[in-house]
N, C-alpha and C positions, 0 to 999 in steps of 0.2 A: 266825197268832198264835204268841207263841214258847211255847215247852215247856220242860220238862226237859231232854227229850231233846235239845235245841239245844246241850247245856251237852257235849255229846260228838260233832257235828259238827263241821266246818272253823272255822268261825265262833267257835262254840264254845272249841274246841280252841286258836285265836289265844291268846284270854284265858293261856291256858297258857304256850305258848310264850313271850307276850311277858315274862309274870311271871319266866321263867327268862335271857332277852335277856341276855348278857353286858355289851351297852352300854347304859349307863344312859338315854341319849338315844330310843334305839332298844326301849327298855322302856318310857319313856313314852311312847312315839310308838304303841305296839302295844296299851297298854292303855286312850289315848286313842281309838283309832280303836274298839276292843271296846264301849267305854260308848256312845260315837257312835251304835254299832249297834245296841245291845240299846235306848239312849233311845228313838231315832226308829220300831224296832217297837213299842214301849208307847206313844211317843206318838199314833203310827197311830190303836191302840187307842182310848185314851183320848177322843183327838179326834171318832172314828168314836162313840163313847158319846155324849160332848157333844151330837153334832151329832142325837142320837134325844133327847135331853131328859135324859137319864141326869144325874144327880149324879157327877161322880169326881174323885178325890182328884190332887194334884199328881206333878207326874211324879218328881219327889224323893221323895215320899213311897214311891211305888212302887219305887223303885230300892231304898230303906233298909228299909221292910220286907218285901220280895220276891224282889227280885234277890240282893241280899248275904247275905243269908242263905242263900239256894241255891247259891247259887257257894262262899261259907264250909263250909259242908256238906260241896259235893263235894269241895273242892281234901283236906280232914282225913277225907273215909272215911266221913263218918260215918253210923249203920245208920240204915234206915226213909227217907232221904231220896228220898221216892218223887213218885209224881203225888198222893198222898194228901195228903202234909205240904206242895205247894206251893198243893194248892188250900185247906188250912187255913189256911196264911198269907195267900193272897188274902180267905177268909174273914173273918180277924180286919183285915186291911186297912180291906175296908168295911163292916164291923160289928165296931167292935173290943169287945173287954175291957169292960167299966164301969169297973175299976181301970187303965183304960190312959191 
């Protein structure tokens, strides 16, 4: 499954690099193949939920409120962005808010 800690792997680490790509072509080509990857591990996931009975939310859903937020997080610094605040966002994922 993926982690945090993926977000400072090779894999990882693409996201980065492509974000910086001088060539614009060559920037979306790097940050297309990132989403690719991070999709198909959560879809993994997801699918493997389905397939026990599990209820789970769309894999869009998870990218906007899980993914992006943790990537947003890391690229600005910013503090507490731990294993703590990603499994709260999973939290509120599938059990959100009442005002959400």
């Amino acid at each position: 499954m993926w982690t945090l800690a993926d977000l400072s792997r090779p894999g990882g680490v693409a996201f980065f690099r492509a974000e910086v790509a001088p060539d614009v072509d060559e920037r979306r080509a790097g940050l297309r193949e990132c989403l690719e990857r991070v999709s198909s591990r959560f879809q993994a996931a997801l699918d493997a939920a389905a397939q026990r009975g599990e209820e789970t939310p769309a894999l869009g859903r998870v990218l906007d409120r899980v993914v992006a937020p943790l990537y947003f997080r890391v690229v600005f610094s910013v503090p507490e962005t731990d294993e703590d605040y990603a499994r709260g966002l999973v939290a509120d994922l599938c059990d959100p808010p009442a005002n959400d």
